[in-house]
C-alpha atoms as one frame of an Amber mdcrd trajectory, in Angstrom:
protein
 110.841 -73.639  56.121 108.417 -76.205  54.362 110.193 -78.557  51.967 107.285
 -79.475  50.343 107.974 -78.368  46.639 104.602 -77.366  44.724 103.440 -79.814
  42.273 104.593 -77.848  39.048 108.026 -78.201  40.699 107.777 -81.652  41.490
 106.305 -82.467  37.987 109.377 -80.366  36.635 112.113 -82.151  38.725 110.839
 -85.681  37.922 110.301 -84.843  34.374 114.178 -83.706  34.162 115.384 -86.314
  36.147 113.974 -88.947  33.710 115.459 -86.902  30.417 118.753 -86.701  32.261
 118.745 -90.483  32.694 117.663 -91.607  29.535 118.756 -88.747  26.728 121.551
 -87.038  28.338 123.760 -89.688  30.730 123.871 -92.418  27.805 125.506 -89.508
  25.852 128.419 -89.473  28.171 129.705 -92.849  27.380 130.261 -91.667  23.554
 133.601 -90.135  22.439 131.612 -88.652  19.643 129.845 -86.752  22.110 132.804
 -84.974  23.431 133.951 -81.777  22.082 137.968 -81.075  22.244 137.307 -79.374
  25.662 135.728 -82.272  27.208 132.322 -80.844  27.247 129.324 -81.829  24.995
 129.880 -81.258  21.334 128.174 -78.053  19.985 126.226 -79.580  17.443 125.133
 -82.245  19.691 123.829 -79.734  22.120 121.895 -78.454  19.838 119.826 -81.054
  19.142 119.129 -82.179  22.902 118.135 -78.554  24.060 115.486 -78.374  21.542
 114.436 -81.718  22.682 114.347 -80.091  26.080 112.465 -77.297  24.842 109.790
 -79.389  23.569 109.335 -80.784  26.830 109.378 -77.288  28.609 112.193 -77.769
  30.275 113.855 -74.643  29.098 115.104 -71.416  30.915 112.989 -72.520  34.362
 114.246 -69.360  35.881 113.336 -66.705  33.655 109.660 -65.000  33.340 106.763
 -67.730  31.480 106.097 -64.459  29.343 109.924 -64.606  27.913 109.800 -68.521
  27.177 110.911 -69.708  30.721 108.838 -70.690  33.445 109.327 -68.233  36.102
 110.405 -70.836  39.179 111.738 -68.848  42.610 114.911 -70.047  43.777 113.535
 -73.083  45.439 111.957 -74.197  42.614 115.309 -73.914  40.791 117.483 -75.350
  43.259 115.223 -78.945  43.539 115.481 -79.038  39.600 119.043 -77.822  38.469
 120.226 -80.472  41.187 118.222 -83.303  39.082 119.894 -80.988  35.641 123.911
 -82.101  36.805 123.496 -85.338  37.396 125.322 -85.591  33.850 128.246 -83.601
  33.399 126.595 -82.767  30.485 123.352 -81.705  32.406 122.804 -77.569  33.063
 123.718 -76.605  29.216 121.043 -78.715  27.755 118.624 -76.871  29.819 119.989
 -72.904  29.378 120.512 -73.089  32.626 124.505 -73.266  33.031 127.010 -70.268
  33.827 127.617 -67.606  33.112 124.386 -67.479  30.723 122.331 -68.298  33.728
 123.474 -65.380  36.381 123.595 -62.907  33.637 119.970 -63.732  32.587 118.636
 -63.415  35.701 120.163 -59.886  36.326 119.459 -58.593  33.106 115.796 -59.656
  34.037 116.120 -57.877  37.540 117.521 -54.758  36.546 118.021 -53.821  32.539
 115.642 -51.270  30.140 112.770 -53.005  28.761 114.825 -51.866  25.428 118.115
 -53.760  26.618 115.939 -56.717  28.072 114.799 -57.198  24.280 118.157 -56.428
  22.771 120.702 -58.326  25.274 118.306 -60.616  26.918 116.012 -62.215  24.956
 118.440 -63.587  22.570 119.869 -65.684  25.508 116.758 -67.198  26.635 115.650
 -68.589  23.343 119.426 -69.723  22.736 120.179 -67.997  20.116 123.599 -66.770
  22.199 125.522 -67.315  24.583 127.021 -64.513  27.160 129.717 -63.883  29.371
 130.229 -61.396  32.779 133.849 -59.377  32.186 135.096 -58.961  35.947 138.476
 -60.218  37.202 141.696 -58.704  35.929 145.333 -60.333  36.190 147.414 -58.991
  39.417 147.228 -56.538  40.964 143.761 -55.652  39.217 140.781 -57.064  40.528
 140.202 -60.222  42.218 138.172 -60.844  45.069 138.200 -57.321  45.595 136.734
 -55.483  42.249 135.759 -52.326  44.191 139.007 -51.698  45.327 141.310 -52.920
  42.758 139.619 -52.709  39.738 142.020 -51.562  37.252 140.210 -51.451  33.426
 138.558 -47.997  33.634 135.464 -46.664  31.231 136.090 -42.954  30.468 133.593
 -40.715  28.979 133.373 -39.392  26.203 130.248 -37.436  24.203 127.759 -39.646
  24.422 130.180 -43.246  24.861 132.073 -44.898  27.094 135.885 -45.387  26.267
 137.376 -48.732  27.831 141.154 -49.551  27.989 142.427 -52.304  30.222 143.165
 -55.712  30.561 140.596 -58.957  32.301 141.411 -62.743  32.462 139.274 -65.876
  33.628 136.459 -64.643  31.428 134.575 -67.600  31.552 132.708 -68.530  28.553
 134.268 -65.525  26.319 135.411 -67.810  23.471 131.802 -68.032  22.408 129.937
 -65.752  23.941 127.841 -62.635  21.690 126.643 -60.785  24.448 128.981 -59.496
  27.116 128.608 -57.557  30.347 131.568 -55.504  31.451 132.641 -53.986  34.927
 135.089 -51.183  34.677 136.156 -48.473  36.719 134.606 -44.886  35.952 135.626
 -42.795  38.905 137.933 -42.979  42.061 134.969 -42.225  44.031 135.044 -44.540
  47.213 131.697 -46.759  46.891 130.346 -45.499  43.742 133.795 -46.118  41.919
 132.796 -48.956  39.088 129.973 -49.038  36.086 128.112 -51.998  34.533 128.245
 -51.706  30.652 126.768 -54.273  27.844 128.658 -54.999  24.359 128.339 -57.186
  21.428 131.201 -59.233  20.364 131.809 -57.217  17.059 132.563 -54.601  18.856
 135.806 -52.895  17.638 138.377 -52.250  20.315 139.241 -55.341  22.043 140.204
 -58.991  21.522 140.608 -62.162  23.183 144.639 -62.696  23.618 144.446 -66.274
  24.196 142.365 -69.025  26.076 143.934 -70.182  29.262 144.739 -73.551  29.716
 142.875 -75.140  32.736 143.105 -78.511  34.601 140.041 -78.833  32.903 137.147
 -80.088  31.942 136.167 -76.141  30.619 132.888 -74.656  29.911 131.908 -73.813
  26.269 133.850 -71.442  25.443 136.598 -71.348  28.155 138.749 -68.840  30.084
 139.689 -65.892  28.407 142.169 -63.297  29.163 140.805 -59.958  27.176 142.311
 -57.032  25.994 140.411 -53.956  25.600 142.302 -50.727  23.670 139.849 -47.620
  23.035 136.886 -50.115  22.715 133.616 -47.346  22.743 130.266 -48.585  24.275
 127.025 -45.604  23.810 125.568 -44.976  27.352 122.747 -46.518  26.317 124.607
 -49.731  26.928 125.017 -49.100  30.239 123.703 -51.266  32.663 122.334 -49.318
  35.797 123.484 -46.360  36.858 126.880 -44.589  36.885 128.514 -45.659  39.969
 126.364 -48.840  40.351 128.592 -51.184  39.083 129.562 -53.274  42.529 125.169
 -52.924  42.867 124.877 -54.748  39.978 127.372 -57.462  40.245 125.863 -57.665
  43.934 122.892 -58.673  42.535 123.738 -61.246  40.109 126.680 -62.930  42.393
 123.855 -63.755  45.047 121.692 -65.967  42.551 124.746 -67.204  40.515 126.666
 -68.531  43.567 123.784 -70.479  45.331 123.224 -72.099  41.595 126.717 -72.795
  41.331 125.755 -74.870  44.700 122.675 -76.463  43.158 124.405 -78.310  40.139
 127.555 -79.494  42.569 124.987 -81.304  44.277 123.778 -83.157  41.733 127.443
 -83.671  40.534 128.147 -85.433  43.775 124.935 -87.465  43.976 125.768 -88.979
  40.541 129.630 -89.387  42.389 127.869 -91.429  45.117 125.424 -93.451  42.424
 128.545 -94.846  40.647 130.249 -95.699  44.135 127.178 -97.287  45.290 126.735
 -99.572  42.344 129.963-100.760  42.318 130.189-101.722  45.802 127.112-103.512
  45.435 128.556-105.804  42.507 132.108-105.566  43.392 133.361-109.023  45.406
 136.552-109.132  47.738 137.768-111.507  50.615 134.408-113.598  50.378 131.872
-110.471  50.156 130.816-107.612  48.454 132.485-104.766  48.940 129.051-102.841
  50.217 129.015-104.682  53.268 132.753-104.101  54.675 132.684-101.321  57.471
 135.389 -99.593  56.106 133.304 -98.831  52.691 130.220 -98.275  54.911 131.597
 -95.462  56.942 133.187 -93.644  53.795 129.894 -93.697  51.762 127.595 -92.554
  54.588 129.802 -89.884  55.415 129.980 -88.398  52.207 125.745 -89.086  51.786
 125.208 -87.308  55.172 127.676 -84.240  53.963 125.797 -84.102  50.684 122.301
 -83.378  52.959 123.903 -81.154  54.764 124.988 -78.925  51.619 121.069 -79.476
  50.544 119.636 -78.115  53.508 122.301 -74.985  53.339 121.358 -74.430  50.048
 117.601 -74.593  50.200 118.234 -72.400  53.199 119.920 -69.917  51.262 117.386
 -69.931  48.553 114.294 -69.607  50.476 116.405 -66.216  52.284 116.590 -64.950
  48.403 112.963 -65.686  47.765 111.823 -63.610  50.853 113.830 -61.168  49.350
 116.913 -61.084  51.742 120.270 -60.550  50.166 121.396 -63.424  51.865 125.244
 -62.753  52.105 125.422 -64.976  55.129 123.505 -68.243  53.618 125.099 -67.997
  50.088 128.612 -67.615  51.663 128.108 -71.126  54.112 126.682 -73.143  51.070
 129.290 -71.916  48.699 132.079 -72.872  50.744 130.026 -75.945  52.590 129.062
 -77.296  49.093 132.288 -77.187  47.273 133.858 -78.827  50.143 131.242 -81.243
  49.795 131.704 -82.006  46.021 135.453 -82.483  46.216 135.015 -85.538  49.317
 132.159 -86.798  47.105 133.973 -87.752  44.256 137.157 -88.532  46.072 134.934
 -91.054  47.986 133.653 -92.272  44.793 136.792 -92.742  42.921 138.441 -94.368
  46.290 135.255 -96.896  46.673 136.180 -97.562  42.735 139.404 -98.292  42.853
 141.738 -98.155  39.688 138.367 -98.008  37.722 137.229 -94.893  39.692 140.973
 -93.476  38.412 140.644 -94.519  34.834 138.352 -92.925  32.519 135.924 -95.548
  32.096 134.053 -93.701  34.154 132.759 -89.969  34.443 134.314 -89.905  38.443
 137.540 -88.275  36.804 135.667 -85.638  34.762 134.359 -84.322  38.493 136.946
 -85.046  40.030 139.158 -82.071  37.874 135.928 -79.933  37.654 135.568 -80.499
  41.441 138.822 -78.626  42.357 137.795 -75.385  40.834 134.463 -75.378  43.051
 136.721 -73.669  45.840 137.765 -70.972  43.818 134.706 -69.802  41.737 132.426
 -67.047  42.703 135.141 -66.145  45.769 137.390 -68.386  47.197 136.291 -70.684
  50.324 138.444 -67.890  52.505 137.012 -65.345  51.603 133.501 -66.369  52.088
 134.797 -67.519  55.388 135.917 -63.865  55.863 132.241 -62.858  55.262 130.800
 -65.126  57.520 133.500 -64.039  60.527 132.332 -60.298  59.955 128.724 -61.398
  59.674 129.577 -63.239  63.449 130.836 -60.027  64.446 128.310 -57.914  63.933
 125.649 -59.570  64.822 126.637 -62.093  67.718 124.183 -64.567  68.748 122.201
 -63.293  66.226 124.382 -64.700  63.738 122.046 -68.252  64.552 118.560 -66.555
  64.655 115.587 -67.883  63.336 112.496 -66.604  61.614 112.690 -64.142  58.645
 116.140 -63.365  57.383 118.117 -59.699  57.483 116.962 -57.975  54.475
């Protein structure tokens, strides 16, 4: 691959690297900033996004003619690295999860009629969205086609849904939902996609489950759904096309996932590095012991080596592989890669690095979940061992990837 990025990208990434560092990261030192889930306060958010806007820094992955600026994966993955360098970073740009994975499939695969209705409002901002997949034990986990409990019977000309999800990220203030339920026991064909509105009748959110945190806007849900009816119209895809659909979106929405960890552990490593720099013990700074030398590169070398899986991955999705094989490494490379970042980082920093004086403990609880999200790290590792045994040496090949 050539990792020469074009110069609209370049322009882009530079341009949001300097409003990260002089709008957004000042923001993080501010209580006042902080909502009571230790993201950035609603109000506040406003105001910086349509500063963002202004700048055209908005949406970068949807299509110019919806008010984005149509970037291929590439493009995305150089800029939403330079977007979560704050912790406050991918929101301010419409470009966090689970708004940004469910744009981009509603883009790839919904009615022009349901693009209007159920996308648009989420590119200009005017709502936020969630994706209703995994169910409490036994329903679905990992494994939605084959234990996917909440079922969508049919009735007339609407879809009836009873059943029961949890970890619905984002659900506490999301308007626009898109819901994966069971409409047949028919092996491969077995789930449906459906869309609904929040003011729906038939279901409610039964509480908001308390994480290690920090939490997304919105949170972790656990839903109940009891005779909610969605029309067919509000089906997404075809009958039976459910596990197509998600397919589609969980590509995308991993490897971003993988682009904003990055930038999370860059900005781990930029906080280490300064303070070693300053920092004086036993007659020198603590930047040129060995010790503190070793730990940093390590952790800088690891972070390049989640880069170049990732940009791997999303070059495979822009020549239009699905790309099961490079999403799955950089998922499980990158998270792995987070975590040691900001452990380094808060070990190079001492008590400081423990204390909340700086963001290092914020990522350092929002680093744990990275192993879990999207598939745990076993479970891509499954993926990868079946991908190894089916297609042996060809498993390392080079040129165009499997499509």
């Amino acid at each position: 691959m050539d990792f020469t990025l074009s110069p609209e990208v370049e322009e882009t990434r530079l341009a949001i690297r300097k409003f990260v560092e002089e709008r957004i990261m000042p923001l993080e030192e501010d209580p006042a900033s902080y909502d009571d889930h230790e993201n950035i306060d609603l109000d506040l958010l406003k105001q910086v996004q349509s500063e963002a806007r202004d700048r055209g820094l908005w949406c970068l992955s949807m299509p110019k003619e919806r008010g984005g600026r149509g970037f291929d994966t590439v493009g995305m993955a150089a800029c939403y690295e330079e977007m979560n360098r704050s912790i406050f970073g991918p929101v301010c740009f419409n470009a966090a999860a689970p708004d940004d994975g469910n744009m981009y499939v509603l883009n790839k695969v919904a009615t022009d009629e349901q693009k209007e209705k159920w996308l648009q409002p989420i590119i200009d901002g005017k709502v936020r969205s969630s994706i209703v997949m995994t169910e409490p034990a036994p329903g679905a986990g990992s494994d939605p086609g084959g234990m996917m409990l909440t079922r969508a019977e049919k009735k007339g000309d609407k879809w009836v849904v009873q059943g029961r999800k949890w970890f619905i990220t984002g659900a506490g203030v999301a308007d626009h939902f898109i819901l994966l339920a069971r409409t047949s026991d028919e092996p491969r064909r077995n789930l449906t996609a459906f869309l609904f509105h929040k003011d729906t009748p038939g279901w409610e959110i039964e509480r908001r489950i308390p994480i290690m945190g920090p939490e997304e806007h919105g949170g972790h849900c656990e839903l109940m759904f009891n005779g909610m009816e969605i029309p067919d119209e509000n089906r997404l895809m075809g009958v039976g096309e459910g596990m197509k659909c998600v397919q589609i979106r969980l590509g995308t929405a991993r490897l971003t996932h993988c682009m904003r960890w990055l930038g999370l552990a860059k900005r781990s490593l930029e906080i280490a590095n300064e303070y070693i720099s300053n920092r004086d013990a036993f007659g020198s700074k603590l930047s040129k012991r060995e010790s503190v030398q070793l730990l940093l590169g390590d952790a800088a070398m690891d972070i390049e080596i989640g880069r170049l899986l990732t940009m791997k991955a999303a070059w495979a999705l822009d020549q239009g592989s699905r790309a099961r094989k490079e999403v799955s490494m950089a998922k499980v490379a990158v998270a792995d890669v987070l975590f040691k970042a900001v452990d380094t980082a808060i070990q190079l920093n001492g008590a400081r690095g423990y204390s909340k004086d700086t963001v290092l403990e914020w990522i350092y609880r929002y680093a744990r979940q990275a192993k879990l999200v999207d598939g745990a790290s076993e479970v891509h590792k499954m993926v990868l061992a079946g991908a190894l045994a089916e297609n042996g040496m060809d498993f390392w090949s080079w040129g165009n990837p499997e499509q």
